[in-house]
MIMAR-515217 format. One record per residue: residue in one letter; y, z, x of N, C-alpha, C in turn; residue number from 1. Coordinates in Angstrom, 1 decimal, decimal comma, padded with zeros to 4 digits. Example, Ala and Ser with C-alpha at 12.3 -4.5 7.8 and 13.67 -1.06 7.14 Angstrom:
BEGIN
DRENGU   resn      npy      npz      npx     capy     capz     capx      cpy      cpz      cpx   resi
DRENGU      a   -005,7    007,8    013,2   -004,5    007,8    012,3   -003,3    007,8    013,2      1
DRENGU      s   -002,2    007,1    012,8   -001,1    007,1    013,7    000,0    007,9    012,9      2
END
This chain:
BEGIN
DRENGU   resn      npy      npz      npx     capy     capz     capx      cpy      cpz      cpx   resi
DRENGU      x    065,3    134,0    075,2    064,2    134,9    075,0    064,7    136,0    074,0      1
DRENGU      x    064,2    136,1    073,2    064,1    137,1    071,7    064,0    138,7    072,4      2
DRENGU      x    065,1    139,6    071,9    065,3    140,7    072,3    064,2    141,9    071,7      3
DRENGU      x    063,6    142,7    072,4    062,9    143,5    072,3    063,2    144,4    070,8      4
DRENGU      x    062,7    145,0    069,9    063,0    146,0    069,3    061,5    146,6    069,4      5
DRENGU      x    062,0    148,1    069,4    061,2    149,4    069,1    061,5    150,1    068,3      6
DRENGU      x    060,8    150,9    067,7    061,0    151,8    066,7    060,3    153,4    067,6      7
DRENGU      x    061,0    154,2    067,2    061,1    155,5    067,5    061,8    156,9    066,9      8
DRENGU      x    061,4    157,9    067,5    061,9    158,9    067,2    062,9    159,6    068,3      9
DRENGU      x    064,6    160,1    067,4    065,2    160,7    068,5    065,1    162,4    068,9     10
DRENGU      x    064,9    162,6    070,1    064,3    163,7    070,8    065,8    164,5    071,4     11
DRENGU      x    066,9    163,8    071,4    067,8    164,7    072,0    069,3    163,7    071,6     12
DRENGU      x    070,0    164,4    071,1    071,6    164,1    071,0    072,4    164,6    072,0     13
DRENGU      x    072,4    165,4    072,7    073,1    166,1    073,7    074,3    165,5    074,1     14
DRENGU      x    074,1    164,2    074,7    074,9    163,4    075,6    076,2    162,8    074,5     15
DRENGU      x    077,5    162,4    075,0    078,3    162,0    073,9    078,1    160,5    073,4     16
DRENGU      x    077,9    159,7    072,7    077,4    158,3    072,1    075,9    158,1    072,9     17
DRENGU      x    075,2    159,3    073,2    073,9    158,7    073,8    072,7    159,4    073,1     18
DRENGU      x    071,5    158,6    072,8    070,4    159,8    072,4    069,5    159,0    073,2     19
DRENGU      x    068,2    160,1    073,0    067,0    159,8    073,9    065,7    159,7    072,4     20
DRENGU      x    065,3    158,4    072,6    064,4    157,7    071,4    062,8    158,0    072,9     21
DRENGU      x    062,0    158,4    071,8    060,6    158,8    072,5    059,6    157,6    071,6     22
DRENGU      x    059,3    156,6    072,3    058,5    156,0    071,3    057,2    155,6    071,7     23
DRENGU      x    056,2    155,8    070,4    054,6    155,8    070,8    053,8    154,7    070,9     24
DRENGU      x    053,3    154,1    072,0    052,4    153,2    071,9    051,1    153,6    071,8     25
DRENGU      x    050,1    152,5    070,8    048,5    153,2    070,7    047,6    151,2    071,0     26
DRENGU      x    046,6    151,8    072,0    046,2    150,7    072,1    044,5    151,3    072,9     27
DRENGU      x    043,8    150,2    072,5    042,6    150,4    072,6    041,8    150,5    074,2     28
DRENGU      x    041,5    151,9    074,8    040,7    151,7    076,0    040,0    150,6    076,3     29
DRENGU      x    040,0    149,8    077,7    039,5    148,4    077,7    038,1    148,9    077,6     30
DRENGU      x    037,4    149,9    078,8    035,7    150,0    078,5    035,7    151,3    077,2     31
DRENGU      x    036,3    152,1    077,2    035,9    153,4    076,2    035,7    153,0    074,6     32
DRENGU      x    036,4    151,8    074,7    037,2    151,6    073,4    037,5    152,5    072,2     33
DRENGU      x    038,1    153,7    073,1    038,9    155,0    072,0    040,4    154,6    071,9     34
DRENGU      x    040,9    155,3    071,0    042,8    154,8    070,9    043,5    155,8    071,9     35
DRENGU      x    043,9    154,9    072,6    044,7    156,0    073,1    046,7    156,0    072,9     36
DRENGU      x    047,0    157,5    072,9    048,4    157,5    072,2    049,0    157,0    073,5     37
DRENGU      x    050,3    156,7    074,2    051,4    156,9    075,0    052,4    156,7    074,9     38
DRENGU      x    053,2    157,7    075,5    054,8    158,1    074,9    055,7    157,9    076,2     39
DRENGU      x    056,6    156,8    076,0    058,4    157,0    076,7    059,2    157,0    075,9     40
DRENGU      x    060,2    157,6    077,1    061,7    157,7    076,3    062,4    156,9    077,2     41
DRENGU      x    063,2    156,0    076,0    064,5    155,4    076,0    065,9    156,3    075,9     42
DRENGU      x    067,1    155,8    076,4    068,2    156,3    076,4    068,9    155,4    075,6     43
DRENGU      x    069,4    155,7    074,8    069,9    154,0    073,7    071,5    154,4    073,9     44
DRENGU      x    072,4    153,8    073,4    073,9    154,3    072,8    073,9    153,9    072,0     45
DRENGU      x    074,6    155,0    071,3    074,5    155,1    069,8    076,4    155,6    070,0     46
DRENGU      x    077,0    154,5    068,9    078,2    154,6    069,4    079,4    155,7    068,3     47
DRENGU      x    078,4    155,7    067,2    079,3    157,2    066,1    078,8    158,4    066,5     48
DRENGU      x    077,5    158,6    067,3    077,3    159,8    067,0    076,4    160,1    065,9     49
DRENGU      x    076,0    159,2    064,9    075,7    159,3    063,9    073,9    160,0    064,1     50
DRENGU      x    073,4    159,8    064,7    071,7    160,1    065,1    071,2    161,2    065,0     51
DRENGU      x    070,6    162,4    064,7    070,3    163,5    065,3    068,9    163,5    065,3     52
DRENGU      x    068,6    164,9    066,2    067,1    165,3    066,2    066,2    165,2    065,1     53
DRENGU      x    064,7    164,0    065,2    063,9    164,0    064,3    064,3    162,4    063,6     54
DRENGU      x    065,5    162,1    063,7    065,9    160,6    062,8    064,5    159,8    063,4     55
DRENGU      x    064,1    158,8    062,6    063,6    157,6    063,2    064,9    156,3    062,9     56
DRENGU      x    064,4    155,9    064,1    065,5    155,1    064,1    064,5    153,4    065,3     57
DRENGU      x    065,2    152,7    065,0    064,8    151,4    065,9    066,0    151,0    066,7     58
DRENGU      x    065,7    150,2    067,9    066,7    150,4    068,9    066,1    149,0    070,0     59
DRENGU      x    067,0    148,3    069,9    067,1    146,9    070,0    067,7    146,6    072,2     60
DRENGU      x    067,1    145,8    072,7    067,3    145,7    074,0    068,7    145,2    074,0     61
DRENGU      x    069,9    145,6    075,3    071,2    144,9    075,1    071,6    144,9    076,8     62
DRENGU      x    072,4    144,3    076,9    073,2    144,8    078,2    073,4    146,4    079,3     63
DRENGU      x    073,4    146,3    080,3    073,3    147,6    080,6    075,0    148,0    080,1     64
DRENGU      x    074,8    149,3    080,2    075,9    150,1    079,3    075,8    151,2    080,2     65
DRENGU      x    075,2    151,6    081,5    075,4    152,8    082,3    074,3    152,6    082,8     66
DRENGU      x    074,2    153,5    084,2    072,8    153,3    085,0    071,7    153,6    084,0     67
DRENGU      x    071,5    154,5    083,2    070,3    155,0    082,2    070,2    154,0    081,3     68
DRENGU      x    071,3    153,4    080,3    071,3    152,8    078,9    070,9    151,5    079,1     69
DRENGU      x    069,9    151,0    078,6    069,3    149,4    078,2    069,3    149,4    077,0     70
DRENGU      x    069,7    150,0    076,0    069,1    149,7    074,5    070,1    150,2    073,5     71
DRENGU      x    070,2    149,8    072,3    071,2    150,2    071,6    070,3    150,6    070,1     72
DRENGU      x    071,2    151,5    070,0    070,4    151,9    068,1    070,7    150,7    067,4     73
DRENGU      x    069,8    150,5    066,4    069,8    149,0    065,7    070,2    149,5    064,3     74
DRENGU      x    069,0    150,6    063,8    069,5    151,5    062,4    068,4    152,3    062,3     75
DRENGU      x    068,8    153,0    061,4    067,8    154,2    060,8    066,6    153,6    060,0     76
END
């Protein structure tokens, strides 16, 4: 099975090799049919540190890496 990628924006560096990617899905109300936005966040590792607040970045499904981390930064 072919691994997930998303693309997003990172919302927080705080953590050491970890950031939190917020990424936006838009899809069409089934009866309204208006767009609607919706936003989660992922916890990726990101292993330089390299990331900061505002990067977009894409971030690929992997192995768990801690109770939070499912996903790893892919690249900028």
């Amino acid at each position: 099975m072919p691994k997930r990628i998303l693309q997003g924006v990172v919302t927080s560096d705080l953590n050491e090799q970890t950031v939190t990617v917020s990424v936006e899905r838009r899809f069409k109300h089934p009866v309204m049919q208006k767009t609607i936005r919706r936003c989660k966040k992922y916890r990726a590792h990101d292993e330089r540190n390299s990331f900061k607040i505002g990067d977009n970045v894409r971030i690929i499904e992997c192995a768990p890496r801690s109770k939070s981390k499912r996903w790893e930064v892919l690249e900028a």
